[in-house]
Structure formats: structure tokens, C-alpha cells
KEKE-3310 file (N, C-alpha, C; in steps of 0.2 Angstrom, whole numbers, plus 5000, padded with zeros to 4 digits):
npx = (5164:5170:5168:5170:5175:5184:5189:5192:5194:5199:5208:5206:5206:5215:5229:5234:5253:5263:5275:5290:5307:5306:5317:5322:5309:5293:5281:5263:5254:5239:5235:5238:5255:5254:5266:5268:5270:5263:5266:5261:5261:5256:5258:5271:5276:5288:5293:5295:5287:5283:5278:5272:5278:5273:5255:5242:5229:5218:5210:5198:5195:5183:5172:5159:5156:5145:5153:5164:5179:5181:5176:5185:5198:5194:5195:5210:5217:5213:5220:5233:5231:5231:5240:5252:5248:5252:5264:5270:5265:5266:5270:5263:5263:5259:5255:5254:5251:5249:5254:5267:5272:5273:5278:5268:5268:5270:5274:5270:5256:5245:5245:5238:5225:5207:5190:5175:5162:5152:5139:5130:5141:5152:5167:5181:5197:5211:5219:5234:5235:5246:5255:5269:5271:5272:5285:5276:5264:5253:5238:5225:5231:5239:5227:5220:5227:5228:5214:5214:5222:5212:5202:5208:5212:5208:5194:5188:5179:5165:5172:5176:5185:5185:5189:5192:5188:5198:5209:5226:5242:5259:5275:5293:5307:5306:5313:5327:5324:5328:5338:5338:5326:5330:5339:5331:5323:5332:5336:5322:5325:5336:5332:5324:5328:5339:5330:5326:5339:5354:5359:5353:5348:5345:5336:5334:5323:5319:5322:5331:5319:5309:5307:5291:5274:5263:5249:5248:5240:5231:5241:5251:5265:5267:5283:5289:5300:5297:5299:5301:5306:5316:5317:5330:5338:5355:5368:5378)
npy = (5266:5250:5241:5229:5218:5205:5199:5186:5184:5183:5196:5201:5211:5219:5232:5245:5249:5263:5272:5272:5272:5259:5252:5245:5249:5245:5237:5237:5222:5219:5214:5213:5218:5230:5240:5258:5263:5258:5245:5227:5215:5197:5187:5180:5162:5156:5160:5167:5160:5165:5166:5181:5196:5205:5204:5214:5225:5237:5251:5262:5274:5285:5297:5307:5316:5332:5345:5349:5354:5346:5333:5331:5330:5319:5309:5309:5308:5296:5287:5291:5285:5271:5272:5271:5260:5250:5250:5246:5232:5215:5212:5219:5232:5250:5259:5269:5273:5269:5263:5263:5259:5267:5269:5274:5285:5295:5308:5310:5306:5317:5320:5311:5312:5319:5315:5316:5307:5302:5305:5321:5331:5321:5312:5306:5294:5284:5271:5258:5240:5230:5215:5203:5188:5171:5158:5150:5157:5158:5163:5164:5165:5177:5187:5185:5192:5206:5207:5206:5217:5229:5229:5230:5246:5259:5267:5285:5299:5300:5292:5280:5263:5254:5239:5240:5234:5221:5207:5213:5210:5214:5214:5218:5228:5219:5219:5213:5199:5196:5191:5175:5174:5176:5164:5155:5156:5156:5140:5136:5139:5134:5120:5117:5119:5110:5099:5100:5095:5098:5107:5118:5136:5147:5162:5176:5188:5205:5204:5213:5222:5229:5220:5214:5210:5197:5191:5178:5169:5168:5172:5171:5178:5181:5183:5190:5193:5201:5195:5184:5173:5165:5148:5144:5140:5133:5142:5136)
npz = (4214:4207:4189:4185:4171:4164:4146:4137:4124:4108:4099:4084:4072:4059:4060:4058:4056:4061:4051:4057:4068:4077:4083:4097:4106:4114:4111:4104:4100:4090:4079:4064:4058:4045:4037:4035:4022:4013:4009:4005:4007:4011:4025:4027:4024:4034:4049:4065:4079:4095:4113:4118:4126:4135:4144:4139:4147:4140:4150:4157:4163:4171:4176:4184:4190:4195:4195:4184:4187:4200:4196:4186:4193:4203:4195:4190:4203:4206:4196:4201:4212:4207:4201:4210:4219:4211:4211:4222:4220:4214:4199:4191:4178:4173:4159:4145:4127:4109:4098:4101:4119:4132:4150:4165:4172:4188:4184:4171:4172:4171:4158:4152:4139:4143:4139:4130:4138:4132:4140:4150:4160:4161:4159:4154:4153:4149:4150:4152:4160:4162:4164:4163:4155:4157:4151:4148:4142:4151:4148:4160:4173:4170:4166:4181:4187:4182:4183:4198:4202:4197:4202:4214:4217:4224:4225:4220:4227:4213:4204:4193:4189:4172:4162:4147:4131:4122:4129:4125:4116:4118:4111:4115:4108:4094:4083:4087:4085:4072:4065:4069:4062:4048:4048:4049:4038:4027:4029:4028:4013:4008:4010:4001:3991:3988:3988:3973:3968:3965:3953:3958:3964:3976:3974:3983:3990:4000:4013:4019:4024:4038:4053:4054:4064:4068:4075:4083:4092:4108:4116:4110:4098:4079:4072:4057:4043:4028:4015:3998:3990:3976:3968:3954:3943:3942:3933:3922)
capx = (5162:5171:5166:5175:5172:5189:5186:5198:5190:5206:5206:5209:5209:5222:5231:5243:5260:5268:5281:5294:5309:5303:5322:5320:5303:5290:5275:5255:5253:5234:5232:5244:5257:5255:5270:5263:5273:5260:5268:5253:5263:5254:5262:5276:5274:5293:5295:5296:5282:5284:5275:5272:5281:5266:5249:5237:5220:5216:5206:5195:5194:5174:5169:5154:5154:5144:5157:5169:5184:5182:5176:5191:5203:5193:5198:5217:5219:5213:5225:5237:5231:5234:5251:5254:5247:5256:5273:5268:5261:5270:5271:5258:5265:5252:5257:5250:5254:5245:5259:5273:5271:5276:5279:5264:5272:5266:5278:5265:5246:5242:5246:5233:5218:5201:5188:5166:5159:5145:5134:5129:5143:5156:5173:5185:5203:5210:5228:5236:5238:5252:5258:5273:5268:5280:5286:5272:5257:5248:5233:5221:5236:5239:5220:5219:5233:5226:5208:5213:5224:5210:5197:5209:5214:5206:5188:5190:5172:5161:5176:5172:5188:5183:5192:5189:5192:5202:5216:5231:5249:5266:5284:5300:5311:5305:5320:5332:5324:5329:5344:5334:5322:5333:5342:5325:5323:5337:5337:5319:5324:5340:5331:5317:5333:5340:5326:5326:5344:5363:5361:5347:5350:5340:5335:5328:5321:5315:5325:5333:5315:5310:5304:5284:5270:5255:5248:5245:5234:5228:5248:5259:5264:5272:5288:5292:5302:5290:5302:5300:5312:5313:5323:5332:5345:5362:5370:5383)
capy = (5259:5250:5238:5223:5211:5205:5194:5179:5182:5186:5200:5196:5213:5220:5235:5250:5253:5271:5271:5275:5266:5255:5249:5244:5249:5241:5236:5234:5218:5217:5211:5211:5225:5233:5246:5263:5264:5252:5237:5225:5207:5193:5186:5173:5155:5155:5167:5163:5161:5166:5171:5189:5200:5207:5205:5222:5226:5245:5252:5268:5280:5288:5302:5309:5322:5334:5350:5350:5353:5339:5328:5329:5329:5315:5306:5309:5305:5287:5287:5292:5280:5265:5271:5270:5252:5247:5252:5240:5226:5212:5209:5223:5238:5253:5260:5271:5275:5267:5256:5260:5257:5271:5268:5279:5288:5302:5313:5311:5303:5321:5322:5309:5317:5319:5315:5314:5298:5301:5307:5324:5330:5314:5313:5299:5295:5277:5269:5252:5239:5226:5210:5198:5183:5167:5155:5146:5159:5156:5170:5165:5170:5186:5189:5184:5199:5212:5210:5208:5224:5233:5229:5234:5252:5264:5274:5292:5300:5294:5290:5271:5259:5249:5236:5240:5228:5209:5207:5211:5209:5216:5213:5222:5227:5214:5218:5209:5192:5196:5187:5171:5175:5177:5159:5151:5157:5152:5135:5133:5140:5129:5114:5118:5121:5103:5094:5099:5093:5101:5111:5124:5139:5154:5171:5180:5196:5206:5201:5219:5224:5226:5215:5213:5205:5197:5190:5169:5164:5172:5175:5171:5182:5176:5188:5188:5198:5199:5189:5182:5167:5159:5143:5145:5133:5138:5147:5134)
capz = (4211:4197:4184:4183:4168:4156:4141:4134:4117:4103:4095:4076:4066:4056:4064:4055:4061:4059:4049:4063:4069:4082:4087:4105:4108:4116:4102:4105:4094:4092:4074:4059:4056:4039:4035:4031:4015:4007:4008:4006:4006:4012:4029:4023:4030:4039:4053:4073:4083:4103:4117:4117:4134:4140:4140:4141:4146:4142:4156:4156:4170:4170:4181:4183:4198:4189:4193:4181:4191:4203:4192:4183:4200:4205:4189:4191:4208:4204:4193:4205:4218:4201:4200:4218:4219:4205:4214:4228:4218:4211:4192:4186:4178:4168:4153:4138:4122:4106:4097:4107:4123:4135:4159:4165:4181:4191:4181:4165:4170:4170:4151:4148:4138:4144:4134:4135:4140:4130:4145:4150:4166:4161:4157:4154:4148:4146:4148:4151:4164:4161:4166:4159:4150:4157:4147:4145:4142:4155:4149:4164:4176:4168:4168:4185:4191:4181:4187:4206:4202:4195:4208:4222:4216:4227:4222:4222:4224:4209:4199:4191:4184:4169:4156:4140:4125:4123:4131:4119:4119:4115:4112:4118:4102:4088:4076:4091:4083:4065:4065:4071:4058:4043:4050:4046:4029:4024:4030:4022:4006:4004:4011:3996:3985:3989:3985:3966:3965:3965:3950:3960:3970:3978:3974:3989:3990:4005:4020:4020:4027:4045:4057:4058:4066:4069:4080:4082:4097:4114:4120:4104:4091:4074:4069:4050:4038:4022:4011:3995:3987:3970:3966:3949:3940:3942:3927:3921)
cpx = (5166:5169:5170:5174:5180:5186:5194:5197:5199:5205:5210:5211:5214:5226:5237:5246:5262:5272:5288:5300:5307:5309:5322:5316:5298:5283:5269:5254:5245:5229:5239:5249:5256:5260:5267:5267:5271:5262:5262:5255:5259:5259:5265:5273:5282:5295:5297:5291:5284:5277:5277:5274:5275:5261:5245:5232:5220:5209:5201:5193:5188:5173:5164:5151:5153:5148:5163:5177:5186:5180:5182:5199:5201:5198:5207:5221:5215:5217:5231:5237:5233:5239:5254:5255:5251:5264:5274:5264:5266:5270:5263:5263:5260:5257:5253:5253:5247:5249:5263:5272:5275:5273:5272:5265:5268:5271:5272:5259:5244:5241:5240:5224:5211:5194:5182:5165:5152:5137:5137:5136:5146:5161:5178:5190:5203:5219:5230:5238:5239:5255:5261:5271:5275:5278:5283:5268:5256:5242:5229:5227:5237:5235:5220:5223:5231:5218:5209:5217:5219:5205:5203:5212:5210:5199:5190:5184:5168:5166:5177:5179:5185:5186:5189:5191:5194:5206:5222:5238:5253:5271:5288:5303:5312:5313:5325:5331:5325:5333:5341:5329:5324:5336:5334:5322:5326:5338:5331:5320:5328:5337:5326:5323:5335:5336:5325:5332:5350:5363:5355:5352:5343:5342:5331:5326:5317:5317:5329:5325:5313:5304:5295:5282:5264:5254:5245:5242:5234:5234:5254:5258:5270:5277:5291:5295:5298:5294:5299:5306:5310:5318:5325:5338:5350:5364:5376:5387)
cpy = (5258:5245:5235:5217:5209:5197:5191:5180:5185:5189:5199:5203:5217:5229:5239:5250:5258:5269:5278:5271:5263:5252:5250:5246:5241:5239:5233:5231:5217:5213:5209:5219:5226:5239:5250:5264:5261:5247:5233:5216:5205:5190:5176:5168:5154:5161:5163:5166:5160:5169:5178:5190:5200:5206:5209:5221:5234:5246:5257:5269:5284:5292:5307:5315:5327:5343:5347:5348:5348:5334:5325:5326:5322:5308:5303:5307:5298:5285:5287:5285:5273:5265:5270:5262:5248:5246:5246:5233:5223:5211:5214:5230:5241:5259:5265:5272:5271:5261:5257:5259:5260:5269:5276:5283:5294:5309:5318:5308:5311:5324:5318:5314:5316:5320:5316:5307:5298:5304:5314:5325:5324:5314:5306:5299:5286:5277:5261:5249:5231:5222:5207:5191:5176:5163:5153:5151:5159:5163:5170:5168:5176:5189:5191:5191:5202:5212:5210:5215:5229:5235:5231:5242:5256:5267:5278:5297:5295:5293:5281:5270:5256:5245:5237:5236:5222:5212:5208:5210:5213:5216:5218:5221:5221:5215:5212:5201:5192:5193:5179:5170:5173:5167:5152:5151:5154:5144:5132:5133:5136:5122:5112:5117:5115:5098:5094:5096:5098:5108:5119:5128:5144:5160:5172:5187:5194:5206:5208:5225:5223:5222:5216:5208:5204:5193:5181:5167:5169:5175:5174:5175:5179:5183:5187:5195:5195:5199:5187:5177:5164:5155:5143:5141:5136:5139:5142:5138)
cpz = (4205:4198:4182:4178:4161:4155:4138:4126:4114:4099:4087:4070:4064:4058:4060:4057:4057:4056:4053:4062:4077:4086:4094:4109:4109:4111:4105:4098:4096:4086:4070:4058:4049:4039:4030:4023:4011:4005:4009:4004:4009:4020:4027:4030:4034:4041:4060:4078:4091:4105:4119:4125:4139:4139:4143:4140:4147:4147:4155:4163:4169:4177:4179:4187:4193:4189:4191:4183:4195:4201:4189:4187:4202:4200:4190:4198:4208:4200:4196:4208:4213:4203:4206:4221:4214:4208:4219:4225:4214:4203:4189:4185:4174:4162:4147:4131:4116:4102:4100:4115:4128:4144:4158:4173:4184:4189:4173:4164:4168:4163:4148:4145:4138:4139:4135:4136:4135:4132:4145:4157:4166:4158:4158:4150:4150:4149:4149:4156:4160:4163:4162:4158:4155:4152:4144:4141:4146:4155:4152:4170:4176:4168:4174:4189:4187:4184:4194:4205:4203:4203:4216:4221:4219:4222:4224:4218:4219:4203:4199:4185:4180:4163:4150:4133:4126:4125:4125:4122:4117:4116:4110:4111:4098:4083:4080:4088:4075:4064:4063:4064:4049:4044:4047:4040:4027:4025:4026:4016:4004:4006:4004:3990:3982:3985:3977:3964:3964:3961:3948:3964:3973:3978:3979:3988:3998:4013:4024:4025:4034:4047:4056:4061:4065:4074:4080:4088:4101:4115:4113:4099:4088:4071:4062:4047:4031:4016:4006:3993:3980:3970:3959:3949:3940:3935:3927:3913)
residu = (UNK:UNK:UNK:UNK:UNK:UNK:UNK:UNK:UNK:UNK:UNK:UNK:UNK:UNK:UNK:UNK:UNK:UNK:UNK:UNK:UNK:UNK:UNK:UNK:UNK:UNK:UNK:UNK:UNK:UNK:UNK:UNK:UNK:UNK:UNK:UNK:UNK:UNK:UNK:UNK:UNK:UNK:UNK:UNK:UNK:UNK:UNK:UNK:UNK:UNK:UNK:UNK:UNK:UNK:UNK:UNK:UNK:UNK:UNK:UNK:UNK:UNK:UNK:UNK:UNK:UNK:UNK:UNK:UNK:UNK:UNK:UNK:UNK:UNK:UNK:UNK:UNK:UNK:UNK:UNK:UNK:UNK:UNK:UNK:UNK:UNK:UNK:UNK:UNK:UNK:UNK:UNK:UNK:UNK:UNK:UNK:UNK:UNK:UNK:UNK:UNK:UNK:UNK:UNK:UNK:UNK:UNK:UNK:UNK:UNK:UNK:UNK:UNK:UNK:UNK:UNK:UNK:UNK:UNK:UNK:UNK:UNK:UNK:UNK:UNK:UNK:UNK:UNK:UNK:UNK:UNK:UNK:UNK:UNK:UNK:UNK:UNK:UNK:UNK:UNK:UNK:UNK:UNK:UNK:UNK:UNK:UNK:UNK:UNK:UNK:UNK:UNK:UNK:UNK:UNK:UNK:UNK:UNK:UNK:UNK:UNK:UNK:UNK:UNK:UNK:UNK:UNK:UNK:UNK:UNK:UNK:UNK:UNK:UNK:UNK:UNK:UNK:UNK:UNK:UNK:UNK:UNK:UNK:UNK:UNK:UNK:UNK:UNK:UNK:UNK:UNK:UNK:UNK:UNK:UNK:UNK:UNK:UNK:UNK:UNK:UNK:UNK:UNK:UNK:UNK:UNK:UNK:UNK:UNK:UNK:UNK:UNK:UNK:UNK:UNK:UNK:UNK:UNK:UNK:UNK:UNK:UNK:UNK:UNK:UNK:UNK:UNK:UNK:UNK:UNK:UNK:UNK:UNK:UNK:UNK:UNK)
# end
């Protein structure tokens, strides 16, 4: 049997990131990044708003067969039978991790960890199924291939697929638009600079920091470097 219900709703709260480096990883954008080093800025108004790569519905795998052993086998060969369909399927890939965003292959589902369900005789673990985002957004699209995915996965015994959570997103190496980012500052700041007249300039701070996020609508996230600027009179 599985349990098939995803939600459109946007999830909105605010989300830590490790202090790691992130260069050219993949990033589960589900709220706002905060830098574990206590950085606690406000998200500036000039950044670059896109649509996010992919968009994720974690899933959860529940079995209940009440010996142990094959409960848990049951479990992992639907897992299996996922990763199999997924190979065969157009534009769904499955994925775990928690912010970075790790391929889930038959080399390593077995590593995912087994947890209670709550219930007496019930075990369940969890991972990610993922579709690309096109240009547009289009998030009933990308709904629409991840629940026909889910509902076609193979049952194995009493082992039950079910979506858990909103849909999230996340983008492929965020630093890559930092250039882009920096190029938009800058244009605000001298455009702000301008308007007072000839003899203004800018002090920046902050642009040497890395890239974050948050998250702007159902499919978009906004990418900023947590920048400050002052305009000051030039020094004649």
C-alpha cells in the first residue's frame, strides 16, 4: 500500500547551514541560510532572484511486518525497486542528505538509518525524490512527476511509500553566481552614489562573505552576499 498526498503549501522557516565549504555542492534551500559563525545580518535588498534546480519531496519508507528482519528487508528492497525506476524514468532522480544533497544509488541506500515509526513492530527511514525545475517553475509539473513516480514504485510486502512535508528546493553550487551578485551591488550602490552628486563615493563592507540563501516563492530562491554600503563625501 502507499500513501500518496503532496502539498503546494511554502515552507517559510528559517534553516541553519554548517559551517562547511559548500563549493559546488548541491544545497536544500528550505528557509533562510544563517552562517553558523553567528552571523545574524538581516537579508540585504540587492541579490539575484532564480529559480531553484530542483524541486524535493522527502519521502518515508514504513514497514511494519512484525519480524524484524524482514520487516527491515522489506523496507530496503523498495528502496531498491525506487532506485531501479528512477533509472528508467525520465526526469526524477532520489537523493539524501540534509543540506547537501547526496545521488542515492544501490552502492549506499543501505546506509540510510532506520528509525521507530512510533508504532509497536514499525521501522522507517526517509530520503529524497527530485525533479529539475525548467525555466519557468512550473511547480504543478514537478509535483505531477514526483507523485506519479511515487505511486508507481513497486510494494514490497507491507512496506508503505509516503511524502512527508512541502515541497522544497535546491541549487547547484550557489557561490557560481557571486560574481553576478557582486555586479548588482555595485551598480546599486553607485547608482545611490550618483544621486547625491560627484563629490560621494562608497564604502562597502561584507562582499568578501559567502554566498547565501533564502528562499522567495514556491520555486525561486534569492542569492545575496550579506553586504552592507555607506555613501560618504569624498576626501578633497
Amino acid at each position: 500500500m502507499k500513501i500518496v498526498g503532496l502539498s503546494l503549501l511554502l515552507l517559510i522557516g528559517a534553516t541553519p547551514a554548517l559551517a562547511q565549504d559548500l563549493t559546488g555542492s548541491e544545497i536544500v534551500v528550505t528557509g533562510t541560510r544563517k552562517a553558523a559563525d553567528n552571523y545574524d545580518a538581516s537579508i540585504p535588498a540587492i541579490g539575484l532572484r532564480r529559480v531553484a534546480d530542483y524541486a524535493i519531496q522527502e519521502v518515508n519508507v514504513v514497514g511494519d511486518t512484525r519480524e524484524a528482519p524482514r520487516r527491515r528487508d522489506e523496507i530496503f528492497q523498495m528502496i531498491r525497486g525506487a532506485i531501479a525506476l528512477a533509472a528508467k524514468s525520465s526526469g526524477i532522480e532520489l537523493a539524501t542528505g540534509e543540506l547537501v544533497v547526496e545521488p542515492l544509488t544501490l552502492d549506499n541506500y543501505r546506509n540510510l538509518p532506520l528509525q521507530s515509526d512510533g508504532r509497536p513492530d514499525t521501522d522507517r527511514t526517509s530520503f529524497m525524490v527530485k525533479t529539475r525545475l525548467g525555466a519557468n517553475g512550473d511547480a504543478k509539473a514537478a509535483l505531477d512527476r514526483i507523485s506519479a513516480f511515487i505511486k508507481a514504485v513497486p510494494t514490497v510486502g507491507r512496506a508503505e511509500m509516503r511524502p512527508t512535508g512541502d515541497l522544497t528546493l535546491s541549487i547547484v553550487a550557489p557561490d557560481q553566481y557571486r560574481g553576478r551578485i557582486v555586479d548588482l551591488v555595485a551598480a546599486d550602490a553607485h547608482a545611490t552614489a550618483a544621486k547625491l552628486g560627484p563629490d560621494y563615493a562608497v564604502e562597502a563592507k561584507g562582499l568578501d562573505r559567502p554566498v547565501e540563501w533564502s528562499r522567495a516563492s514556491l520555486t525561486e530562491v534569492f542569492l545575496y552576499v550579506p553586504y552592507s554600503y555607506t555613501i560618504v563625501p569624498l576626501r578633497r
